[in-house]
TORROMAR-9865 format. One record per atom (N, C-alpha, C): residue in one letter; atom name; x, y negated, z. Coordinates in steps of 0.1 Angstrom, whole numbers. Each point is the difference from the previous one (the first is absolute). Layout:
rec type=A	atom=CA	east=X	north=Y	up=Z $
...
END
This chain:
rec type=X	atom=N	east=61	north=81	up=-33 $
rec type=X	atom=CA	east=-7	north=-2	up=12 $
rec type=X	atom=C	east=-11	north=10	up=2 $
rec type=X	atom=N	east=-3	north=4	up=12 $
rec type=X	atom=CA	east=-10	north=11	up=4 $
rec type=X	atom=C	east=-5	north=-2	up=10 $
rec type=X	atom=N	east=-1	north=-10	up=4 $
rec type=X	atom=CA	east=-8	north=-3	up=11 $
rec type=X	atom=C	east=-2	north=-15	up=7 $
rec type=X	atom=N	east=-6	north=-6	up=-15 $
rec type=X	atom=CA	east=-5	north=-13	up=2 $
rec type=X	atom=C	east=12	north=-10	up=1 $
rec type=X	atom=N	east=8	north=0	up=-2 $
rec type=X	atom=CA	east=10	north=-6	up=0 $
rec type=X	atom=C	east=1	north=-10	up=-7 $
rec type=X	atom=N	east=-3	north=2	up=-13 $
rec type=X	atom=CA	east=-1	north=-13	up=-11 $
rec type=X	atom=C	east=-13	north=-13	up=4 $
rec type=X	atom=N	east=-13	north=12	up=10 $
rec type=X	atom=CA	east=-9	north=-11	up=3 $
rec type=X	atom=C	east=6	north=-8	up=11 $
rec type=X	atom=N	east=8	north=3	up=7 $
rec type=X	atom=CA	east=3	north=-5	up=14 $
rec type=X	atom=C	east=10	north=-11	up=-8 $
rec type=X	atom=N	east=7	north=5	up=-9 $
rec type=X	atom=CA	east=14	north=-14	up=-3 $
rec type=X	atom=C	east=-9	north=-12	up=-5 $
rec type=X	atom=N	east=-12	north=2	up=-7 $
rec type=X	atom=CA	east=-8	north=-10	up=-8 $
rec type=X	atom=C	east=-3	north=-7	up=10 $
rec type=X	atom=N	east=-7	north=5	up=12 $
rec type=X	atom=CA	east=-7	north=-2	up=10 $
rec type=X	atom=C	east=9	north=-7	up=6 $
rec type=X	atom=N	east=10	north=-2	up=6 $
rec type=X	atom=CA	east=9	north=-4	up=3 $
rec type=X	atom=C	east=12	north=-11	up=-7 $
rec type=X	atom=N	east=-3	north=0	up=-12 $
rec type=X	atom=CA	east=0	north=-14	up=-7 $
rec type=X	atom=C	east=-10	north=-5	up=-2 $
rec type=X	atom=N	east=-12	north=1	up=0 $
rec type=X	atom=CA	east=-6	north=-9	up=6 $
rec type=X	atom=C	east=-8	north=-10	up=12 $
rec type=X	atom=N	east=4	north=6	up=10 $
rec type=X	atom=CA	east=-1	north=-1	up=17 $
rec type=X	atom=C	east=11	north=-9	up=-1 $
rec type=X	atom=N	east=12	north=5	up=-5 $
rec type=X	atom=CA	east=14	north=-14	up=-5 $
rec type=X	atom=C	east=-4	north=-11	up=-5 $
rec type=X	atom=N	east=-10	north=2	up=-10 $
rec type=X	atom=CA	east=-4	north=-17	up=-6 $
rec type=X	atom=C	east=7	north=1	up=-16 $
rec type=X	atom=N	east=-4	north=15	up=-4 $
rec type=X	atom=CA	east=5	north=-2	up=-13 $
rec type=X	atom=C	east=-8	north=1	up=-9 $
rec type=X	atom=N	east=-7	north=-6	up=-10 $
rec type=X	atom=CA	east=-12	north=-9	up=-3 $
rec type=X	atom=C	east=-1	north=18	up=-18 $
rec type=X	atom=N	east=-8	north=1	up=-6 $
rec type=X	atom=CA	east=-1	north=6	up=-11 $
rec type=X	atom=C	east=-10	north=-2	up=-9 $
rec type=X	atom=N	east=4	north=5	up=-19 $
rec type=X	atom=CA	east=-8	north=-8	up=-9 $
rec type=X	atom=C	east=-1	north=11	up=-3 $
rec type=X	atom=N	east=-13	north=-5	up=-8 $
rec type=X	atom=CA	east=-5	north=14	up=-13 $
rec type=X	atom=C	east=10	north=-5	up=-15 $
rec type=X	atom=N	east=2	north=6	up=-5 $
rec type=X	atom=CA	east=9	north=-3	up=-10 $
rec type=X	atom=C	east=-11	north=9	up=-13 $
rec type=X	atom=N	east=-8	north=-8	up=-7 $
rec type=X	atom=CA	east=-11	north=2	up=-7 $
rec type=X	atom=C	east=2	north=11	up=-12 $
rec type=X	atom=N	east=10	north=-4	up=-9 $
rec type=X	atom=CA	east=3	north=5	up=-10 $
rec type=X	atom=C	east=16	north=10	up=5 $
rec type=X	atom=N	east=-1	north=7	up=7 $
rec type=X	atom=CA	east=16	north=8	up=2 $
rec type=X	atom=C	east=-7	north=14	up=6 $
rec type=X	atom=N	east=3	north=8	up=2 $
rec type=X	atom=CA	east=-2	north=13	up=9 $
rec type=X	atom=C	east=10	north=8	up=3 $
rec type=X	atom=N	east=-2	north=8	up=11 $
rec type=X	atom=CA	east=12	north=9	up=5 $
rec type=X	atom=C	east=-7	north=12	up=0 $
rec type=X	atom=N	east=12	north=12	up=-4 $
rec type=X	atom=CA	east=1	north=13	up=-1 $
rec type=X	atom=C	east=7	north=5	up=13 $
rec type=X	atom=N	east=-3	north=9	up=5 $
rec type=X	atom=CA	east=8	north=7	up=11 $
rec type=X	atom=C	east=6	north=16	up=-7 $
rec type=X	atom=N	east=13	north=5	up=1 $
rec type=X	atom=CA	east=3	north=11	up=-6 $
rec type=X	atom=C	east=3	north=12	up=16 $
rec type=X	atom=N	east=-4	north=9	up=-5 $
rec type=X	atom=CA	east=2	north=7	up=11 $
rec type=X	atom=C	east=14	north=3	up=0 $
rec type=X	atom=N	east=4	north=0	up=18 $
rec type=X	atom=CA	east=14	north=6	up=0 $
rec type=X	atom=C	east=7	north=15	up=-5 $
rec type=X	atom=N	east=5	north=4	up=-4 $
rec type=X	atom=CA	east=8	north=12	up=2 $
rec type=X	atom=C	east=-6	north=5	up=14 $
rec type=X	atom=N	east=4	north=12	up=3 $
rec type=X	atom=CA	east=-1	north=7	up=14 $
rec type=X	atom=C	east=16	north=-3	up=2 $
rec type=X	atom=N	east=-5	north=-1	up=15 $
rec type=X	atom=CA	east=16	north=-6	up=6 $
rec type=X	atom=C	east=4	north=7	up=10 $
rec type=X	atom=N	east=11	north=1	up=11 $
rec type=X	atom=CA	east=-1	north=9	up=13 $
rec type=X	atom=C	east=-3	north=-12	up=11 $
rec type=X	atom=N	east=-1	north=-10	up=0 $
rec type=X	atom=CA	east=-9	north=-10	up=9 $
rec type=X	atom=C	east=-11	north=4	up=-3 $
rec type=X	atom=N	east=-11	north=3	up=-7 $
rec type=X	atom=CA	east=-18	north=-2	up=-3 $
rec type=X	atom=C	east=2	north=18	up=6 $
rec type=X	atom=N	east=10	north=12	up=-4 $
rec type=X	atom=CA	east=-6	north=10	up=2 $
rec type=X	atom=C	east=6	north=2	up=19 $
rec type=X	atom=N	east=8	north=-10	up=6 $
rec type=X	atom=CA	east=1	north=-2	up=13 $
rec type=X	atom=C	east=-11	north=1	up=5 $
rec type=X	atom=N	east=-7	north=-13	up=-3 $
rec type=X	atom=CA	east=-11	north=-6	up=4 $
rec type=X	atom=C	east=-11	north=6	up=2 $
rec type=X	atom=N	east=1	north=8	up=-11 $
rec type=X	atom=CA	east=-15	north=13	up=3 $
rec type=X	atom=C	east=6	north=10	up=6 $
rec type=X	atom=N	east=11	north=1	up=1 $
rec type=X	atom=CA	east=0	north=13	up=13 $
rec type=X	atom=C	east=-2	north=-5	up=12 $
rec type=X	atom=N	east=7	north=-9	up=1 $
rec type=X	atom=CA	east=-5	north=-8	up=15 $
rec type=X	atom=C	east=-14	north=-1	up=1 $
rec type=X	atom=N	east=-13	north=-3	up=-7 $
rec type=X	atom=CA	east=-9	north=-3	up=-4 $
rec type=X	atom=C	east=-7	north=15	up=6 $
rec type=X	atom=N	east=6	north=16	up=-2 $
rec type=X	atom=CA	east=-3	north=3	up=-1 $
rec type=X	atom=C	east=-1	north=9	up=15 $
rec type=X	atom=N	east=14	north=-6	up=5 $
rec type=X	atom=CA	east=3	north=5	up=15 $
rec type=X	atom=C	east=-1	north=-10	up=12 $
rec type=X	atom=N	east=-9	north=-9	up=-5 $
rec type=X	atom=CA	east=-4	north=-8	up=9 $
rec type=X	atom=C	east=-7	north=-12	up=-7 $
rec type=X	atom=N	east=-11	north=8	up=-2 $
rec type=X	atom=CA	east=-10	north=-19	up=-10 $
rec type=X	atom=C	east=-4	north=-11	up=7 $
rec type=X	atom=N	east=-1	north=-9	up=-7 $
rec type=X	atom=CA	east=-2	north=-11	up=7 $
rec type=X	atom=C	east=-11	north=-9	up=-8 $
rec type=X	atom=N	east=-6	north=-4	up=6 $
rec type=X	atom=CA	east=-12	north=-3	up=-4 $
rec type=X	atom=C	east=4	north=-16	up=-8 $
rec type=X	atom=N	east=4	north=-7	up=-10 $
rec type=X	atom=CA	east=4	north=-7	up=-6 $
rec type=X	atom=C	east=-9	north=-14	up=-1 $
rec type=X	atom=N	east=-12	north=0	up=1 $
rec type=X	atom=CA	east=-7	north=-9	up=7 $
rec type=X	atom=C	east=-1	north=-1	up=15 $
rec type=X	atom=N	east=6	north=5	up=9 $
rec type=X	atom=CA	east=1	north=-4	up=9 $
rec type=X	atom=C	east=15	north=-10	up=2 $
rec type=X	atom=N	east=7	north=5	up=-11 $
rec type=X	atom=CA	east=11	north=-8	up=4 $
rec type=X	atom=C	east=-3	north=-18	up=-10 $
rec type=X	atom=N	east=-10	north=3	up=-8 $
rec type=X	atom=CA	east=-1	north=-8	up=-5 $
rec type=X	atom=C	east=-9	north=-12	up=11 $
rec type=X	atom=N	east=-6	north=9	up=5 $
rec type=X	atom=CA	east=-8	north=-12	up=13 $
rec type=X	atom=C	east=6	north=-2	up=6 $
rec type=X	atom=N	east=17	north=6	up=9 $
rec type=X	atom=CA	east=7	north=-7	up=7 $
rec type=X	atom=C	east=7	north=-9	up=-2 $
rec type=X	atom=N	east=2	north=1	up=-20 $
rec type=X	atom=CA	east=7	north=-13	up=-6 $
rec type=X	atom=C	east=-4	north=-11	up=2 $
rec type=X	atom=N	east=-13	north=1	up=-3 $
rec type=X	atom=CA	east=-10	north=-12	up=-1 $
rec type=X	atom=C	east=-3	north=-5	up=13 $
rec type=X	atom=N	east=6	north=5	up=11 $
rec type=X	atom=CA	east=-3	north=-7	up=10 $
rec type=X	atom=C	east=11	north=-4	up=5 $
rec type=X	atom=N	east=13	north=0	up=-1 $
rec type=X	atom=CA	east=10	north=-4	up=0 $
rec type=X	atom=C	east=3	north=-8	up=-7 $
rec type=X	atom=N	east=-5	north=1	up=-17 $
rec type=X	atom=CA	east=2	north=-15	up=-7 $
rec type=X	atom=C	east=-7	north=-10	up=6 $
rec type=X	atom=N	east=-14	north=-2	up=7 $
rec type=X	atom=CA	east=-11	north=-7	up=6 $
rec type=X	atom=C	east=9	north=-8	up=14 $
rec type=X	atom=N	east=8	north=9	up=2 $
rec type=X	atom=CA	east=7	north=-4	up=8 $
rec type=X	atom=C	east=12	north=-11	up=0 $
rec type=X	atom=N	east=7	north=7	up=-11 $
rec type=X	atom=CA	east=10	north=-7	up=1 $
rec type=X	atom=C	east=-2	north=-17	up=-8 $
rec type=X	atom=N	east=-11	north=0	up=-9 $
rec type=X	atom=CA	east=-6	north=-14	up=-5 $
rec type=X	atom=C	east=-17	north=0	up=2 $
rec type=X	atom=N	east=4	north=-2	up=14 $
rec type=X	atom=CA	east=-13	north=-6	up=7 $
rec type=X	atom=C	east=-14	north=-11	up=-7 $
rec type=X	atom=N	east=7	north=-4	up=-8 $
rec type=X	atom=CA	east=-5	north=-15	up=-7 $
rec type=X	atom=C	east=-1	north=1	up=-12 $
rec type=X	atom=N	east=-1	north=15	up=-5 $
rec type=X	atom=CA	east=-6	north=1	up=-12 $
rec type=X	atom=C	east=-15	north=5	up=-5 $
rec type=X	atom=N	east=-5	north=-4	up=-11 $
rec type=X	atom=CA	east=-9	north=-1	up=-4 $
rec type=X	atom=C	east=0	north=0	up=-12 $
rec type=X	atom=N	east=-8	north=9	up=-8 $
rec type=X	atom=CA	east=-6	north=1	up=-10 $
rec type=X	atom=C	east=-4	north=-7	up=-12 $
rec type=X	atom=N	east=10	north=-3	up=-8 $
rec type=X	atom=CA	east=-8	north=-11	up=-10 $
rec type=X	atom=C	east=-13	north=3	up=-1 $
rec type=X	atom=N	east=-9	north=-8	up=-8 $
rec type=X	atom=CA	east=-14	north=3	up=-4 $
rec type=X	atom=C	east=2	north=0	up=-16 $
rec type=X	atom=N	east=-7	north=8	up=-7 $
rec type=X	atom=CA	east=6	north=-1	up=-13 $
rec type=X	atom=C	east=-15	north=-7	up=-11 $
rec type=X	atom=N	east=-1	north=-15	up=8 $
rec type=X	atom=CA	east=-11	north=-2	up=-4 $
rec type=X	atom=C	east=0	north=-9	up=-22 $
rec type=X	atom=N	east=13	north=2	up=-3 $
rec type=X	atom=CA	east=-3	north=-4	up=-7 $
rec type=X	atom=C	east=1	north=12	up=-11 $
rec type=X	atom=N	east=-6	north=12	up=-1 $
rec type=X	atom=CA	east=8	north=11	up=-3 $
rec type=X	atom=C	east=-5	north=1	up=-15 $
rec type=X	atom=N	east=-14	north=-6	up=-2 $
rec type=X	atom=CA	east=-5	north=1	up=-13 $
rec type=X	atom=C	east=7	north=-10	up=-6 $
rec type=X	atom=N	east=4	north=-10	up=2 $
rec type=X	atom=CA	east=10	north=-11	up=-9 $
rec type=X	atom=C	east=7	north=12	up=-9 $
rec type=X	atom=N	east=5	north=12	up=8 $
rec type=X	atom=CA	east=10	north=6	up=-13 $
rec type=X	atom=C	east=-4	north=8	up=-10 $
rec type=X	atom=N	east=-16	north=4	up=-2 $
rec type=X	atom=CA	east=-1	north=9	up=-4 $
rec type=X	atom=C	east=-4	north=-11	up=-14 $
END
């Protein structure tokens, strides 16, 4: 992903109503990809016509706002219970 992409899917399971836990004792590594001809696509495109990547990210967000009108924010009021 290169352009917010993994924020928007998160974002978008949650606007869905998909609920998420801290899982206390586990952690995740991320490994970087290889270079691939998709990622080196993307930057040429990137580089023959850029696009401002937060702006597409505010058009997301107002499209998700859109399409679940009736959502709302948990409150994460019990948040010290986990620590």
């Amino acid at each position: 992903g290169y352009g917010k992409n993994k924020i928007q899917w998160i974002s978008h399971l949650q606007y869905a109503g998909y609920s998420f836990h801290v899982v206390r004792d586990d952690f995740v590594i991320h490994i970087p990809h290889y270079p691939s001809a998709d990622k080196e696509e993307w930057v040429q495109a990137m580089k023959e016509t850029p696009h401002d990547t937060v702006d597409w990210h505010i058009r997301f967000l107002r499209y998700i706002r859109r399409t679940y009108p009736n959502y709302t924010l948990p409150r994460c009021d019990n948040f010290y219970e986990f620590l």
